[in-house]
N, C-alpha and C positions, 0 to 999 in steps of 0.2 A: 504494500500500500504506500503509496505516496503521491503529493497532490504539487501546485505552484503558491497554494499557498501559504501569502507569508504575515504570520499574526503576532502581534506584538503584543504580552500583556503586561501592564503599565501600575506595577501595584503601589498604592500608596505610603509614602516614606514614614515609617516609622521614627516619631521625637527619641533623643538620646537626652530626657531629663530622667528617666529610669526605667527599669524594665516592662516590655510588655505583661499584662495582663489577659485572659484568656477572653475578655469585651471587646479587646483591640483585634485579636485575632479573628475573632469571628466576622471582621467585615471586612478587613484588607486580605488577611494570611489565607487560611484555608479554600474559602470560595476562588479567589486568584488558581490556586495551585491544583485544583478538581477540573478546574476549567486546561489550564493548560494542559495539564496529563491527557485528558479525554482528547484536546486538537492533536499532542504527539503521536496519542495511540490511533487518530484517523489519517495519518499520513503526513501531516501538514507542519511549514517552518514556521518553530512555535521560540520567537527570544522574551523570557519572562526577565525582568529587570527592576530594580529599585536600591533601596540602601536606604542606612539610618539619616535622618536631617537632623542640621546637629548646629543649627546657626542658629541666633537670635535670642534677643534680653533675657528671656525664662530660664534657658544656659546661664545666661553670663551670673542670675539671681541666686540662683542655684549652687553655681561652683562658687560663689563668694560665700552662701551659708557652712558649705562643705569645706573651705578651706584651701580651695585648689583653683587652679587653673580654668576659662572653659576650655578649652583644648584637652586638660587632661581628663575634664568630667563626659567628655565626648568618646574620648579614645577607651574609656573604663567602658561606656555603655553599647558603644558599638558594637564592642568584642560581648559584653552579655548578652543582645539582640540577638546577634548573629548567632550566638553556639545556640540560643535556644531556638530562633526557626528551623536551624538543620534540625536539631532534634525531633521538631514537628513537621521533618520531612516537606520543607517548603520549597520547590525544585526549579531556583532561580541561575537561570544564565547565568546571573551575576546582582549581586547584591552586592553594593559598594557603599559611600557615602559623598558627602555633599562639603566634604571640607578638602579634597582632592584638587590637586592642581589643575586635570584636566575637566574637573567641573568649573572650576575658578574661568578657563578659559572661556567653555560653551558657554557661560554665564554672560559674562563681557560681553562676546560675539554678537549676541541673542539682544542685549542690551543697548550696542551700538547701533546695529540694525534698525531697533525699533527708531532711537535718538535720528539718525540721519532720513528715516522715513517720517517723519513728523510725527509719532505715536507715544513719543516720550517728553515733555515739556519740564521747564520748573518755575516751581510756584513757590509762596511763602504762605504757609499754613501754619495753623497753631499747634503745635504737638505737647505731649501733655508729660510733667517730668515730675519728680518723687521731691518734694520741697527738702525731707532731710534728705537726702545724698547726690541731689541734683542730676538725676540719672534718668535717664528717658521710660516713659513705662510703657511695654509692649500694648497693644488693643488691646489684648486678649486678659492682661492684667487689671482691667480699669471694668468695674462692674457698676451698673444702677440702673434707674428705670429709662424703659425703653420708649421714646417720645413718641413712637406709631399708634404701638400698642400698649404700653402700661404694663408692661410686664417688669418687675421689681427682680432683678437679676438677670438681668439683657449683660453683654460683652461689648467691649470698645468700637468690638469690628463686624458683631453680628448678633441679633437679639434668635436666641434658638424657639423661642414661642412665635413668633411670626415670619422669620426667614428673611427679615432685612436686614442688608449690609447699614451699620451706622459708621459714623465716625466716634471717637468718644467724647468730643465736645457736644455732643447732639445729646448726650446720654442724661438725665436728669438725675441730680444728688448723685455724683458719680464719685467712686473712692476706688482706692489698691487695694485690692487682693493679695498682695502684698504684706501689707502694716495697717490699713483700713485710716489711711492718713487723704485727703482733698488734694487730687492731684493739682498741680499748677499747672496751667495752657499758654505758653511763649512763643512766640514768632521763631519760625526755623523754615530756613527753604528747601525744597526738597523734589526730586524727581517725579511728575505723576504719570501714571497710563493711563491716555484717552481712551477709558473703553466707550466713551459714548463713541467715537468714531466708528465702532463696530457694532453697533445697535442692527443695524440692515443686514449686513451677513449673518451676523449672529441668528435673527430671528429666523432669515431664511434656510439654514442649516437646522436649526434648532425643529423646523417645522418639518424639514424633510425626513424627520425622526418618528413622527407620530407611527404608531402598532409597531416600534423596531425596539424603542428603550422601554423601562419598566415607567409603570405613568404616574408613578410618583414623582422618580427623577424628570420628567421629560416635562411635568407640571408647574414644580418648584423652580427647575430653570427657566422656563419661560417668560413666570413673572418677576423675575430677578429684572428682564430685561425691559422694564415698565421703567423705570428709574437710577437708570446708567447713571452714574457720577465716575470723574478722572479717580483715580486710586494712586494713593502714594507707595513707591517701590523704592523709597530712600528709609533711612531709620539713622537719627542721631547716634550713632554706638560703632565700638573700637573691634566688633566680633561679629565678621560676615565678608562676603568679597566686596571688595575695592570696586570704587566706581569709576570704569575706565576712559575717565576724560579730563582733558585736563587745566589742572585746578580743582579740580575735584578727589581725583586719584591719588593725593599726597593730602587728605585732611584726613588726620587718625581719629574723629569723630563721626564720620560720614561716611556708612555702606548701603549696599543693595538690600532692602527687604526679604527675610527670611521666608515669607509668603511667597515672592517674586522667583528666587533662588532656587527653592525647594521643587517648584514643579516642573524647571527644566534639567532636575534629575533624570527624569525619564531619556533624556536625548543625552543627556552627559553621559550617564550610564552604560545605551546602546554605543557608544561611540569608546567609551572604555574597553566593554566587551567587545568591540570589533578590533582594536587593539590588540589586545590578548589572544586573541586568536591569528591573529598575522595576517590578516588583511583587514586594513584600516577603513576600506572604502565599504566593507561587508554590511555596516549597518543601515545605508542608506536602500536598504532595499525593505527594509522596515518602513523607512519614515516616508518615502517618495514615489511619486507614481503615483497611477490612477486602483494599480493591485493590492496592496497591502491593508491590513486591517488593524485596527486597532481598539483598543477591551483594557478603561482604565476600572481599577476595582480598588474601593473606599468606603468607609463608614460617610453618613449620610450629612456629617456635619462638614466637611468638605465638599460636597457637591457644587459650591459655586467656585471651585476654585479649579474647576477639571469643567463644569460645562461653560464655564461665562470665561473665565480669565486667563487659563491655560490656551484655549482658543484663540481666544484676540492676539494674545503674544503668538502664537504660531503663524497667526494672519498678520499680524502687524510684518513679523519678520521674514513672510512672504508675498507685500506688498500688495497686500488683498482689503486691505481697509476702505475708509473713504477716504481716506489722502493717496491712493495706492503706492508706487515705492518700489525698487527694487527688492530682490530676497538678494539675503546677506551672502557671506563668503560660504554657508553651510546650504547656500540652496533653499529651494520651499520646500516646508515641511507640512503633513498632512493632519490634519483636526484629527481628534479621535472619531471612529466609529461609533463606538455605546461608552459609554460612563455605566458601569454598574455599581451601585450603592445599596449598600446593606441599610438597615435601621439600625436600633440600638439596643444592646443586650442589656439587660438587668440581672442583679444578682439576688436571688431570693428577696427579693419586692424591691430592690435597693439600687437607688443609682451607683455603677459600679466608683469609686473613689478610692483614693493612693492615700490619700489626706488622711479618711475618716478611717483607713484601713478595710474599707470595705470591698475587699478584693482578693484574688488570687492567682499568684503571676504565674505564666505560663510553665515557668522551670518548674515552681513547687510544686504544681499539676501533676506535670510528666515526672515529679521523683515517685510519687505515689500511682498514678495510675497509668495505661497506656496514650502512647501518640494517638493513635489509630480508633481508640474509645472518644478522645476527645473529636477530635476529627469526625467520627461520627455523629455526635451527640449535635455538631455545631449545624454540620446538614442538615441533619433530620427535626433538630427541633432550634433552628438557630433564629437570627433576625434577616429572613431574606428578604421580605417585603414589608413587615411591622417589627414593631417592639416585641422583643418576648423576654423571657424571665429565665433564669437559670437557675434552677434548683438541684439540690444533691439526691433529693429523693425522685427526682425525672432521671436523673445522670444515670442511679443506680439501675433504675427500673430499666432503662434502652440498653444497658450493660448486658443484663442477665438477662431477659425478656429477648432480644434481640440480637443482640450479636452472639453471645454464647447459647442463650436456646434457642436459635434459630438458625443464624449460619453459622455457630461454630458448631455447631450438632452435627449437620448438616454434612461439614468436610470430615470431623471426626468420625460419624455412624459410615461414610460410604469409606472412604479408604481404610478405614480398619477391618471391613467385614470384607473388599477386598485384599487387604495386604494379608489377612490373618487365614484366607482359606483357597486362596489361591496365589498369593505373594508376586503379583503382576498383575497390568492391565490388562483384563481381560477381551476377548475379541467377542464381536457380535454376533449371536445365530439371527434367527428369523426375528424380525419384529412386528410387535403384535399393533394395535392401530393404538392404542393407547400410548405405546412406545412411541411410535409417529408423532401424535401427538404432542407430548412432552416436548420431544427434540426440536420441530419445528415451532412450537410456542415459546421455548428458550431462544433459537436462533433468531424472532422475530424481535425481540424484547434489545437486540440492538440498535433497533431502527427506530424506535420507540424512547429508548431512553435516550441514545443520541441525539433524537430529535430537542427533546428538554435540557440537553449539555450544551445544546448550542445555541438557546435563547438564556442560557446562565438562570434556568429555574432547576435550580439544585435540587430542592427537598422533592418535585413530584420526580425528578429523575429517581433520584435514590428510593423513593418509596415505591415504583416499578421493578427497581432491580431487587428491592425486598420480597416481593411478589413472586417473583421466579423463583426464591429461596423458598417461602413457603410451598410453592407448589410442586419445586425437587423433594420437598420433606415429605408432602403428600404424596407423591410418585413411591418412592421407598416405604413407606407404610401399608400402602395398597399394596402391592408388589409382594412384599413380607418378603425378603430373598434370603435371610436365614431359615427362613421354614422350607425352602427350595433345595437345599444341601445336600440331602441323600435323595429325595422325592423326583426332583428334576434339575440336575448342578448342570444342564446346557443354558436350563432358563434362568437359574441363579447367575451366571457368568453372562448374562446377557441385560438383564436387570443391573446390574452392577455397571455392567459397562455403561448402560445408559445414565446412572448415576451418577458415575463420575464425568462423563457429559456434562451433566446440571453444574455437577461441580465446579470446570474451567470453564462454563459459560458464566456462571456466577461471579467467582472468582473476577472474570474479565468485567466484565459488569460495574464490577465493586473496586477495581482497582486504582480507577481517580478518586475514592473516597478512602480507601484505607489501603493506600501504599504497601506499606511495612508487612503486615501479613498478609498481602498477596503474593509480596515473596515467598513469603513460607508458604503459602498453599502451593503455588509454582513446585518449591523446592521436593511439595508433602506428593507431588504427583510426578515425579522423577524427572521433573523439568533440569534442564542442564545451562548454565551459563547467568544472565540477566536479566530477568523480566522486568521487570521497571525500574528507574535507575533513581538512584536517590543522593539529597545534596552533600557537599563536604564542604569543609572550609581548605579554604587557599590563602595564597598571601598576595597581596597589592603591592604596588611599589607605585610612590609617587610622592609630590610633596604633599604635607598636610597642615590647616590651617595657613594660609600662607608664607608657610616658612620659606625658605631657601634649597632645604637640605631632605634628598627625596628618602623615604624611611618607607618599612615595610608596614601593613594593617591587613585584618581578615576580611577577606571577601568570600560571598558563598557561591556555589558553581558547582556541575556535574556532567555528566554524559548522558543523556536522555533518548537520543535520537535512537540509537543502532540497538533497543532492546526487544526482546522478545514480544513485548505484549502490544498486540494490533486490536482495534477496535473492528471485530469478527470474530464469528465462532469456531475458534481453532481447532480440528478433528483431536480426540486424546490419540496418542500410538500405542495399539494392542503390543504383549511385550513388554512393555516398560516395568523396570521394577519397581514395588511398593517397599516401605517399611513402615509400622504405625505411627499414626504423625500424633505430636506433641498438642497438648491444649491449644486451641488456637488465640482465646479469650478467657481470662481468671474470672471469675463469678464472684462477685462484691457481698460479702456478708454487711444483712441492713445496717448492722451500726456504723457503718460508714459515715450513715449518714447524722448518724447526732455529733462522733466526733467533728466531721466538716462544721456541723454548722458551730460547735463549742468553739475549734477554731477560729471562726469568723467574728463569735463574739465577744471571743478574748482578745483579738484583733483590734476590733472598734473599741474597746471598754480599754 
């Protein structure tokens, strides 16, 4: 199997103020990584990309309470980031960051462009600073009510009950988040992007969307674009890239906006990884052209920064606005395809929070239970279109209920009964119409769930590929192929075969959602070599923070392409040896769940 096409997925940069949480994941990490596995195993050139973002005051806030550096508070949380997405099996081309020399570069580029195509102006606006320590304070630090709507806890830069971009002088009885001190508002000039100039492309893009994105996202952006205002891409502060013009580029007060920076990670990134692979020119077959495709995936409180803003800069920088403009030295580059945005997880009725300790980061998860469980848990009962709620007594229940009595039953009951009495793949007699049956209702469940992998509706995918599992369980009950053993062991050995059919149709099925033991089931069916290829950490070389001096940093990355696992129902080969396969899924004794939740509460308390 293989196709032309070439899909870009664009996953959203995870902050370096501390460790992911398993809320965060559920809308950038796993859905990203189901998606692209499912395009790898249909043929298709699938570069998934991102990295930690690691610029902007919340850092700088941060490593001043800590003691340290931002530079150092970034390089600690990167390397955390990153060892725990490979753990949760996140199977990124390249995972890098945003304090890289050749991000620093694409930045500039991207920023010149826009400045020399009229998309960039400066203006003096009021910015808003910490009266004790004179320090500029991000939007996102400056909280109060929201002048639209009245909502008492709106943000500098976005009120979440209404979905308007403010500024934070607009914000009424505004204070830090910070110290709960009256911020002050001073005259500071600063860089803006015209995105009214793209109000008209924007919209007519934006409409060419309707029955293609999910219509939440495709809703909330379009009224966004009711009330365009210029957006400031400068930020008074000494931590972020240099603004490359000059007079500007030699004031150790004045960088590029962390908002601004962070979303042309995606292009800095691809252009890293085409790097590292020795051909530099490799990534332009992502970005350019009328062929390529591209699938950014994010929790929903970004949505205006991938459908409204990341666009206009891609447009600006390819001369498609209302001023139009040449495209820069990088060429035009292409809008995204679909924005996919998750909503928001909760944690046992609670907004998830780092603060109030109302959480549970991704590591401490995976010390105690599987990748592959969580990963499930996120699918089937995660935030694909609304809010949902995560609880330890749903966690437990889909654990035991579903992956161990149901498909770990499932691989377990058919290859032990054939390893244990026939100790190989057994070959097929006659088949009866019921057998027919089975196998062609497995074989079509590709085309079926496929079909929901490539509108990125996850949970009705997975709960198709569930269905097949129940209906192999009911095939092997009916059947009874241990009561077959002295009575009729042609029809027993044929029963079985058909079973372990179900099995690597399942198996394949299930393998954009739970990776890791599909290996092992691969392995549990005498599969030889790779079936799905999973990430590792690497090392980067480049400068970092705008130093001088090029130093090494981790980067995640794997080999995906050349593995065994196709999206098709791969024939089993009669012959093949069995040996009894191991538990595929531990069964959670219920206390599980009071100790989590004791946790939790000793946590917040």
């Amino acid at each position: 199997m293989s196709s032309n096409r070439h899909i870009l997925t664009a996953v959203a940069w995870p902050y370096t103020n501390g460790p992911r949480h398993i809320g965060h994941v559920s809308g950038f990490g796993v859905p990203s990584d189901v998606f692209s596995r499912f395009q790898r195993m249909s043929g298709n050139n699938v570069l998934m990309v991102s990295g930690t973002d690691e610029h902007g005051t919340p850092i700088q806030v941060l490593a001043d309470q800590e003691g340290v550096t931002a530079r150092e508070l970034a390089d600690h949380y990167n390397r955390v980031i990153a060892e725990d997405l490979v753990a949760l099996g996140l199977s990124y081309d390249l995972f890098t960051r945003t304090t890289t020399g050749n991000h620093y570069s694409v930045v500039q580029k991207l920023f010149t462009t826009l400045y020399d195509n009229g998309y960039v102006f400066a203006r003096t606006t009021k910015g808003a600073i910490s009266p004790s320590t004179g320090r500029t304070l991000p939007d996102r630090y400056i909280e109060g009510t929201c002048p639209i709507c009245g909502y008492d806890g709106a943000r500098g830069d976005q009120c979440d009950n209404c979905g308007n971009q403010l500024d934070p002088i607009d914000l009424i009885s505004p204070r830090s988040k910070i110290n709960g001190e009256t911020p002050e508002f001073v005259d500071s000039e600063h860089f803006m992007l015209d995105l009214p100039a793209f109000a008209g492309v924007l919209s007519e893009w934006l409409k060419g969307k309707e029955g293609q994105w999910r219509p939440n996202v495709l809703k909330f952006s379009m009224n966004l674009l009711d009330d365009l205002q210029p957006r400031a891409v400068t930020r008074d502060l000494d931590w972020g890239v240099p603004i490359p013009l000059d007079g500007w580029s030699d004031n150790a007060n004045k960088r590029l906006y962390v908002w601004f920076d962070a979303v042309i990670g995606y292009l800095s990134a691809s252009i890293e990884w085409a790097e590292r692979t020795g051909d530099p020119e490799a990534w332009r077959r992502w970005w350019q052209g009328e062929d390529p495709e591209s699938f950014y995936f994010m929790g929903k409180d970004n949505i205006v920064f991938h459908s409204v803003i990341w666009p206009a800069i891609l447009l600006g920088a390819s001369g498609r606005g209302d001023r139009g403009g040449e495209p820069g030295p990088l060429g035009a580059l292409n809008v995204p395809t679909e924005v996919v945005s998750s909503e928001f997880l909760t944690m046992e009725g609670r907004k998830f929070s780092s603060s109030r300790r109302v959480v549970i980061y991704v590591r401490d998860f995976l010390e105690r239970y599987s990748a592959d469980a969580l990963r499930y848990y996120i699918m089937a009962a995660g935030p694909e279109t609304q809010d949902t709620d995560f609880t330890w007594a749903e966690f437990v229940r889909r654990n035991n209920d579903e992956l161990v009595a149901a498909w770990g039953n499932l691989v377990n009951r058919s290859i032990s009964m054939a390893a244990k009495n026939l100790g190989e793949i057994p070959a097929a007699g006659d088949l009866t119409d019921e057998d027919r049956r089975v196998l062609e209702a497995s074989a079509a469940a590709f085309g079926t769930v496929g079909a929901r992998l490539e509108r990125s509706q996850f949970k009705a995918a997975l709960q198709e590929a569930m269905r097949t599992v129940a209906e192999a369980n009911k095939y092997i009950s009916d059947q009874a192929p241990w009561a077959l053993k002295k009575t009729d062991p042609e029809r027993m050995a044929t029963v079985l075969h058909v079973a372990l059919q179900l099995v690597q149709d399942a198996n394949t099925l299930l393998t954009p959602f739970l990776p890791q033991s599909a290996n092992k089931v691969y392995a549990m069916l005498g599969g030889e070599g790779t079936w799905t290829g999973m990430p590792r950490l690497e090392t980067g070389h480049d400068t970092i923070g705008g130093s001088a001096e090029k130093v090494d940093y981790p980067v995640i990355t794997g080999d995906y392409a050349d593995n065994a696992a196709r999206w098709e129902s791969i024939p089993i080969v009669p012959g093949t040896p069995l040996s009894r396969p191991e538990p595929l899924f531990a069964k959670l004794d219920p206390s599980v769940v009071d100790e989590e939740l004791a946790r939790l509460e000793g946590g917040a308390a």
